[in-house]
C-alpha positions as CSV (number, residue, x, y, z in Angstrom):
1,X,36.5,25.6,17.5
2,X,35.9,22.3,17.1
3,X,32.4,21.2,14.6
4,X,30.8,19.0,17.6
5,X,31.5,21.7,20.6
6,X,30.3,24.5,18.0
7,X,27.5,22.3,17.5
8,X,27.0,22.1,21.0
9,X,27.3,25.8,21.5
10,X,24.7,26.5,18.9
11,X,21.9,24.0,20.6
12,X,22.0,25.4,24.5
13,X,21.9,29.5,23.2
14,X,19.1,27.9,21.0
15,X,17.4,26.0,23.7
16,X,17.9,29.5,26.0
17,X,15.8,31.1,23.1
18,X,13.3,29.3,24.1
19,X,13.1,26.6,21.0
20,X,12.1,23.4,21.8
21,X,13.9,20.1,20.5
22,X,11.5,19.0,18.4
23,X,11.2,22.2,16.5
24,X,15.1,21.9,16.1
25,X,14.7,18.2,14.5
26,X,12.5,19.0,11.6
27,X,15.7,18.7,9.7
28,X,15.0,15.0,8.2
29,X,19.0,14.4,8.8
30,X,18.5,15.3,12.8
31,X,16.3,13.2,14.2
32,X,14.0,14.2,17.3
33,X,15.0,11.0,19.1
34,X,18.8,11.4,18.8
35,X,18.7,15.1,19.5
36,X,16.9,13.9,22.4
37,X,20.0,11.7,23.7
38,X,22.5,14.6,22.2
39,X,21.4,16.9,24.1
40,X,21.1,15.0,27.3
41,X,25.2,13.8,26.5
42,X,24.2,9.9,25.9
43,X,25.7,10.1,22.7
44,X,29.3,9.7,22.9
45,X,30.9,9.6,19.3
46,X,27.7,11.2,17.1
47,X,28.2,11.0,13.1
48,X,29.7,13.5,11.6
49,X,26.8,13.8,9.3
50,X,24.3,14.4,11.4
51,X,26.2,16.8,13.6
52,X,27.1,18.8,10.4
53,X,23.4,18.5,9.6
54,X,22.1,19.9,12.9
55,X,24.7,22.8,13.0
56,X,23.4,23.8,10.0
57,X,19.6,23.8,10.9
58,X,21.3,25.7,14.0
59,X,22.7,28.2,12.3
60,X,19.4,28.8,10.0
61,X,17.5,29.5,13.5
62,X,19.8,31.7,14.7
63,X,19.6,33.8,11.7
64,X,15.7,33.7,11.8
65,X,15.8,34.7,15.8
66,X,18.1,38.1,14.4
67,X,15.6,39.0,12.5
């Protein structure tokens, strides 16, 4: 699977966990304002940086809500 549709994945079964945006952003590299506009699908070609950046914090919440 592709990094940005994993990504994508990874931020709706988070957000149907019940965690908010901002508590997703506190990753310096993901800012709240662009997550904002990811989220939403305003951001047509997002950086592969920060996409790697937020499946990371992704992955790190999902881990947490296993336990």
């Amino acid at each position: 699977m592709a990094l940005l549709a994993d990504t994508l994945e990874l931020l709706a079964a988070a957000k149907k966990r019940g965690a908010s945006l901002r508590s997703i952003a506190e990753e310096p590299a993901v800012p709240y304002e662009w997550l904002k506009k990811l989220a939403a699908g305003h951001v047509a070609d997002p950086s592969v940086n920060r996409i790697e950046a937020l499946n990371a914090r992704l992955r790190t919440l999902a881990r947490s809500a296993r336990h």
